[in-house]
N, C-alpha and C positions, 0 to 999 in steps of 0.2 A: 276535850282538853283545850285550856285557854292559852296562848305566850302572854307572859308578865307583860303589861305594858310601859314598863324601862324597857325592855327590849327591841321597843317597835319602831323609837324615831330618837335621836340626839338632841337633849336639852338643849335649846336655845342660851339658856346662859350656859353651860359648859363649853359650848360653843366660844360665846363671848367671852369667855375667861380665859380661855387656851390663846385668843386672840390676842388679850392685854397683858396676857405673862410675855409672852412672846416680844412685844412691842415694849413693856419694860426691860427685856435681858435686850433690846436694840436700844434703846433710850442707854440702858448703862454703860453696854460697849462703846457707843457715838461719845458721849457723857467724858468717858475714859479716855478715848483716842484725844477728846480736843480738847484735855488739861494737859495730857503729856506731850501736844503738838504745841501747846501756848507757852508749857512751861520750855519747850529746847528753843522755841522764837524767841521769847526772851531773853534765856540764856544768851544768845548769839547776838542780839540788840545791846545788851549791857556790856558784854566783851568788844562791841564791834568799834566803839572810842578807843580801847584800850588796843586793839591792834592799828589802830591805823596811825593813835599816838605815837605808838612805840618804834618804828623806824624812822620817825621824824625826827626824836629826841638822840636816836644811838647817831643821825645824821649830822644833828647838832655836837652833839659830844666827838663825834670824830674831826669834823671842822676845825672846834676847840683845840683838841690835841693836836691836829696838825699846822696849825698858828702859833701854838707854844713851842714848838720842836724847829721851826723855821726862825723863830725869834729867840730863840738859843734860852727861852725860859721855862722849858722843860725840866725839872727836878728829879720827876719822876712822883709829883703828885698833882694832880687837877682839879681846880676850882671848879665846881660843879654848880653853881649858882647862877653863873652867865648860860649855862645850857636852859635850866629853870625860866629863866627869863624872857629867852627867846620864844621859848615854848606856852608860856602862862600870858602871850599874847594873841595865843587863839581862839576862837569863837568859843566861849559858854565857859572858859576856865577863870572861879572864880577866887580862887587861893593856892598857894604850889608851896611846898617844902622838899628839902632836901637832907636826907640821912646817911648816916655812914655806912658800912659796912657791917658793924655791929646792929644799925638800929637806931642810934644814937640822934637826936635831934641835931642839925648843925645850923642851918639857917631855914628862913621862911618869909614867903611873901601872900598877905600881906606880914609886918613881925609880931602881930599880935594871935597869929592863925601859931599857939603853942600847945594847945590843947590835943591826947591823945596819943597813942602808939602803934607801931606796926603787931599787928597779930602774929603769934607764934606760926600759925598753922599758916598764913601767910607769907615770912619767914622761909619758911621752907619752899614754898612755892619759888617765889624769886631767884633764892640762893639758888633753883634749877634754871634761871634764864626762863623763866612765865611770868606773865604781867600779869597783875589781879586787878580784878573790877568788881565793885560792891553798889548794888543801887538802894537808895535810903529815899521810900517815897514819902515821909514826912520826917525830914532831918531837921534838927534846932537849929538855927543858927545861933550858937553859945560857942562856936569853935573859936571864936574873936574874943568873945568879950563873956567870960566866966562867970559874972557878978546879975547875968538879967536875969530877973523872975519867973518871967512869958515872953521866954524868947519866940520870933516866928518862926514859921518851918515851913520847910519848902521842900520839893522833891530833887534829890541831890544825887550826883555820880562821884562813888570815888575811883581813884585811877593810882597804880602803885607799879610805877615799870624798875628793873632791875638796872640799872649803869653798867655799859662794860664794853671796853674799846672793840674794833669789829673783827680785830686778829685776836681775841683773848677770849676766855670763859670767867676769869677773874671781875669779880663784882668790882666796880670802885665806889657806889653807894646805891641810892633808891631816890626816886622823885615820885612825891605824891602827891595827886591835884585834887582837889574840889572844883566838880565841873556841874552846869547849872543842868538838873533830872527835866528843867521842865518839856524841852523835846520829846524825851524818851516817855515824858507820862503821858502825853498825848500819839504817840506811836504806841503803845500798853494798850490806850484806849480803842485805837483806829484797832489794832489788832484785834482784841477781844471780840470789838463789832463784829470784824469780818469773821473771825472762827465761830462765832454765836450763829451769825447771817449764814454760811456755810455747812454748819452742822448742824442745824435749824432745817436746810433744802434737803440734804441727806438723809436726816431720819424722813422729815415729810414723805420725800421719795422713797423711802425702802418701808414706812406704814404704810403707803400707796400699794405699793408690788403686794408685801405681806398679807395684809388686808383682804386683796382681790384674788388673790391666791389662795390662802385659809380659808375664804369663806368659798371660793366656789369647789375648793378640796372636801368639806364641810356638807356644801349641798349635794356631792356624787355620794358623798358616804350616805347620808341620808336616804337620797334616795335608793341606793345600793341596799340599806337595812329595810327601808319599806318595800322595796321586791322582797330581797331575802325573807321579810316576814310574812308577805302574801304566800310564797313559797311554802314555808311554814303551816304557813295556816291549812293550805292545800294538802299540802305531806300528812299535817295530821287525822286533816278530814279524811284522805285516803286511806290511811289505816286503818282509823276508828271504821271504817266500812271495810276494809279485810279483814278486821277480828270480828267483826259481828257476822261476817258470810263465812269465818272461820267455827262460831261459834253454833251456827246455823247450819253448817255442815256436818260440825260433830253430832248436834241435837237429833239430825235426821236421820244419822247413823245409828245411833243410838236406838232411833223411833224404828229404823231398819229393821233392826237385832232383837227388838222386843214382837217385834211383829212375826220374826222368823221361828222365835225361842215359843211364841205361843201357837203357832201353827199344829206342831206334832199336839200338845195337849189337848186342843180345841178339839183336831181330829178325835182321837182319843174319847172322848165325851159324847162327840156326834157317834161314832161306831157305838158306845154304850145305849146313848139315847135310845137307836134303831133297832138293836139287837136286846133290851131290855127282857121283852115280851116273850123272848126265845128261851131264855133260863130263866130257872126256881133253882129255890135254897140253897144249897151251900155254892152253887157256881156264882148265881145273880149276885149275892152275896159280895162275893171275889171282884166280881165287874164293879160293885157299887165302891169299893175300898181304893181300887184301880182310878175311878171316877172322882174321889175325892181327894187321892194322892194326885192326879195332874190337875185337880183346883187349885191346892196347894203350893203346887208348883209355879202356877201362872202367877197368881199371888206372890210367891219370893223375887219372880222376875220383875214384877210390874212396881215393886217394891225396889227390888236393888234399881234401878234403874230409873225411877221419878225421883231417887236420890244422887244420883249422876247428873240428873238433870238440871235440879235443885243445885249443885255445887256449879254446876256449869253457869246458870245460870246469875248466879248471887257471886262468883268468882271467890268464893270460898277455901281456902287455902292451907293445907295441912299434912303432913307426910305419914307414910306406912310404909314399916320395914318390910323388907321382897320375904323375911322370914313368915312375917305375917297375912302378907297374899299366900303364901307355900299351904299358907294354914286351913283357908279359907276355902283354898282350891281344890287341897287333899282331902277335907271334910266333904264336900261335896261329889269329889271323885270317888272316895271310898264305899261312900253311898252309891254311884252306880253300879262301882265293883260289885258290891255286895249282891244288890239285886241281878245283874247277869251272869256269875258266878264266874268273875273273871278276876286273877292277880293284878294288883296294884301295886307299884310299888316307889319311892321318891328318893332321890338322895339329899343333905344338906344343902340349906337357902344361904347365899353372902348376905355378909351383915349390914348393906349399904340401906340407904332409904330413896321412898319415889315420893315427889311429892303426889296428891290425893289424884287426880285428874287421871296422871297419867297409871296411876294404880287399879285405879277403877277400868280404866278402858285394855288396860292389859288381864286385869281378871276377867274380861268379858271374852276377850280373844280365846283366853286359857280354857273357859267354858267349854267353848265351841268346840275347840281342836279335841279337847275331854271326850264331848260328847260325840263326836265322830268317829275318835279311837274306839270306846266301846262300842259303838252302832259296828263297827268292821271286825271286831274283837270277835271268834268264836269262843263256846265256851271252855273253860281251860287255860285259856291263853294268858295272857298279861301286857297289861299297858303301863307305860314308865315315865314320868316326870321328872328332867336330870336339870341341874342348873350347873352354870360355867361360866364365873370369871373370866376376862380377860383385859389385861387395861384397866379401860373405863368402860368396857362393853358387857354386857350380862347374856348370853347364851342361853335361851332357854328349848327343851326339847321336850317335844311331847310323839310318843312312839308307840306303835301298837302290835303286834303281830298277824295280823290279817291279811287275806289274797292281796293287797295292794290295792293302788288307784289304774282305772283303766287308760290305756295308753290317750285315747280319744279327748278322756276327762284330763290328762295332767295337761294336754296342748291348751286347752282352756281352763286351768286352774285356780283360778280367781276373777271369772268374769260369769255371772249369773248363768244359770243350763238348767236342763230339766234330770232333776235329780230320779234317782232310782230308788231310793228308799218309801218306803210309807208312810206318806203325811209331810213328805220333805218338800220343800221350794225349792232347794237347789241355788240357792243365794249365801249359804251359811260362809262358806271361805269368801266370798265377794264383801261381805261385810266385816270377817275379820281383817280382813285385807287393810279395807280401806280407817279401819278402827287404828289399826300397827302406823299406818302414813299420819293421822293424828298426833298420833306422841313422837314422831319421826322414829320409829320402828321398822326394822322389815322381816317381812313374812316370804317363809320361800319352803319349799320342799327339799328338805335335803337328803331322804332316803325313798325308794320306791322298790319293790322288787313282792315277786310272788309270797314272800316271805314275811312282807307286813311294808309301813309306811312311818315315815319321820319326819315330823314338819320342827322346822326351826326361827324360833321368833325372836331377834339381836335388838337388843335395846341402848341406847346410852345412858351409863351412870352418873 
C-alpha cells in the first residue's frame, strides 16, 4: 500500500502563497492605519491657524469694546472691521471679511474680495462658538476679480471664527480670512513623506519577522510530515507483514486440520490394505465399500478446504447465512448420526450473516466438535446442535451424551496429547482452538460430567 504523494511534503508554492496572503492582509492593515493617521495630521494642521487665530482676534475685539466703553462711545454696537484689520496683518493672511450675524456681507479687505458665502452647515458650526477651517489645495484666485478666464490657483486656507465678547455667548458677526495654503502644502508634503518613510520601515520590519517566522514554521511542518510519512510507511510495511503472518497462520491451521481430518481415513485404508487377504465375499466386500467411503471422504475434505485456501488466498469476500452453515453442518452430521445409530437433533439458526472466512473456518471448528461428539456418543444416545442469540453474540453448542472428558485431558484441553481413540493425533480441539482465535471466537468447555460433555463456541455478529 502506497501514501498519496500530496501527502508526503508541503508544496512549496502553497507555502509561498500562505506567505503573500499574509503579507498583503499586513500591507492593508499598515495601508489603512496610515491614511487614517494622515488624514487626523491634517485635520489638526488645517485647524491649527484657525485656533491659534481665534484668541487673538476675541483679544482684539475685547480691546475694542473696552476703548469704546472708556470713550463713552459704546452704543451698544461694534465696528467689527478694526478688529479685521488688526488681525489681516499677520503672516500669510491674504484677504479678511466681515459678516453679520445673519451672514450677511458687511465689509471686506481687500473691497473687491465680494465673491461667495458662509455655508449653512458652517453656520451652524459657529453659531456654537467653533471656528471653521477649509483647506483648497488648488483655489482660483477669482475671489477679487470675477471676470478672469484662467485665473491662477494656488493652494489656499480658509479661516471663519465666530465674534463674541469674552463675558457673552452672543455672536456679534463672523470674520473670514484668506490665508496663503502654501506652508501647509509643503507640511501635507513633508508629512506624507514621513508616514510613507515610516510605514514603508513597519511593514519591511513585520515581512521581515513574518517571513522568518512562516517560513521556518513551514520547514517544522515539513519536516514533521516527512517523519510522519516515513512513520507511515513503516506502520504500513508493518501490517502488510501481520496480515500475511496472519494469513499464514490461518493457512497452516487449516493445512493442520486437513492433515488431522485425513489421519483417521488414511488409517482406515491402511487396516483395509493389511487385512484384505483375511476376507472373501460378502465381508471383503463390506471392507472395500468402508475403503471407498473414507476416499471419499478425504476427497470432500481436501476439497472443502483448498477452497478455504483459495478465498484465503485471493481475499475473496462474500457472506453466508449462520442458517446456512446450520445446513451444511446438519447434513453432514446427520450422516454420521445415521451411520452410528445415534440421535441427532438441532434447534433454529438467527437470521444474521458471517462473512465467507469466517464461515468457513467456523464450519471446520463445528466439524470437529461433530465428530468428537459421535466418536463419545454410545449407541442410542444423541448429540444436539442448539444455537443462541445474545446481543451481538451467537452461542453456539455442540453436546453429546457420553462418559465425558477425563479429568487429566480437560487440564490440557486444547494443547496437543496423545489421544486414545483409533487413528486419533490428539490435536483435533488444538486446532479447533486455534481456528475460533482466527475469527476472534472462543472455544471453551462448558459442560463435563459422567453424563456427556458440552463444548461452547461464542462468536461475534
Amino acid at each position: 500500500m502506497e501514501i498519496p504523494q500530496t501527502h508526503k511534503k508541503f508544496s512549496p508554492l502553497v507555502a509561498g502563497c500562505s506567505i503573500l496572503v499574509v503579507l498583503l492582509i499586513l500591507g492593508g492593515l499598515v495601508t489603512s492605519v496610515s491614511f487614517k493617521l494622515r488624514k487626523e495630521i491634517r485635520k489638526q494642521i488645517i485647524n491649527r491657524d484657525a485656533q491659534v487665530l481665534y484668541p487673538v482676534v476675541l483679544k482684539e475685539l475685547a480691546d475694542l469694546i473696552e476703548e469704546e466703553i472708556i470713550d463713552d462711545l459704546f452704543d451698544g454696537e461694534i465696528e467689527l472691521l478694526p478688529v479685521v484689520l488688526e488681525t489681516s496683518e499677520l503672516k500669510g493672511v491674504i484677504a479678511a471679511r466681515i459678516f453679520n450675524p445673519l451672514g450677511n456681507l458687511e465689509s471686506a479687505i481687500p473691497k473687491t474680495f465680494v465673491n461667495g458665502v458662509i455655508r449653512p452647515s458652517d453656520m451652524n458650526k459657529l453659531n456654537a462658538l467653533n471656528p471653521v477651517s477649509h483647506y483648497y489645495p488648488n483655489a482660483a484666485l477669482d475671489f477679487f476679480i470675477t471676470k478672469l478666464s484662467n485665473p491662477e490657483t494656488i493652494p489656499l486656507l480658509e479661516v471663519i471664527l465666530p465674534l463674541h465678547a469674552s463675558h457673552s455667548d452672543e455672536v456679534l458677526g463672523f470674520a473670514h480670512y484668506l490665508i496663503d495654503g502654501r506652508d501647509i502644502k509643503r507640511e501635507f508634503e513633508e508629512l506624507d513623506h514621513n508616514i510613507t518613510q515610516q510605514a514603508g520601515i513597519a511593514f519591511g520590519t513585520a515581512a521581515i519577522i513574518i517571513i522568518l517566522i512562516l517560513s521556518g514554521t513551514f520547514r517544522w511542518l515539513y519536516k514533521s510530515n516527512q517523519l510522519l510519512y516515513e512513520r507511515s510507511q513503516s506502520l504500513m510495511s508493518a501490517n502488510e507483514e501481520l496480515i500475511l503472518a496472519t494469513k499464514t497462520s490461518a493457512i497452516g491451521t487449516l493445512t493442520a486440520h486437513l492433515l488431522h481430518d485425513l489421519k483417521n481415513p488414511l488409517a482406515g485404508i491402511q487396516d483395509f490394505v493389511s487385512d484384505l487377504d483375511l476376507y472373501e465375499g460378502e465381508e471383503a466386500l463390506n471392507i472395500r465399500q468402508m475403503a471407498i467411503g473414507a476416499t471419499h471422504r478425504m476427497q470432500s475434505m481436501i476439497q472443502d478446504v483448498s477452497g478455504m485456501l483459495h478465498d484465503e488466498e485471493n481475499n475473496n469476500a462474500f457472506e453466508y447465512s449462520i442458517e446456512e452453515i446450520k445446513e451444511l453442518i446438519t447434513n453432514r452430521a446427520q450422516k454420521m448420526a445415521d451411520k452410528k445409530d445415534i440421535k441427532y437433533s438441532s434447534n433454529n439458526a438467527p437470521t444474521e450473516n458471517l462473512v465467507n472466512r469466517k464461515a468457513n473456518l467456523l464450519l471446520l471448528i463445528l466439524i470437529n466438535l461433530h465428530q468428537n461428539a459421535f466418536d463419545a456418543s454410545p449407541i442410542g444416545s444423541e448429540v444436539n446442535l442448539e444455537f443462541e442469540k445474545s446481543d451481538d453474540i451467537l452461542n453456539i453448542r455442540v453436546s453429546d451424551q457420553g462418559d465425558g472428558l477425563p479429568e487429566y485431558f480437560v487440564e490440557n484441553l486444547f494443547k496437543p496429547c496423545k489421544s486414545e481413540k483409533k487413528g486419533g493425533s490428539g490435536i483435533g480441539l488444538a486446532i479447533s482452538y486455534q481456528l475460533a482465535k482466527h475469527i476472534d471466537a472462543n472455544l471453551s468447555l462448558e459442560k463435563n460430567s459422567r453424563h456427556g460433555a458440552c463444548f461452547l463456541l461464542s462468536i461475534k455478529i
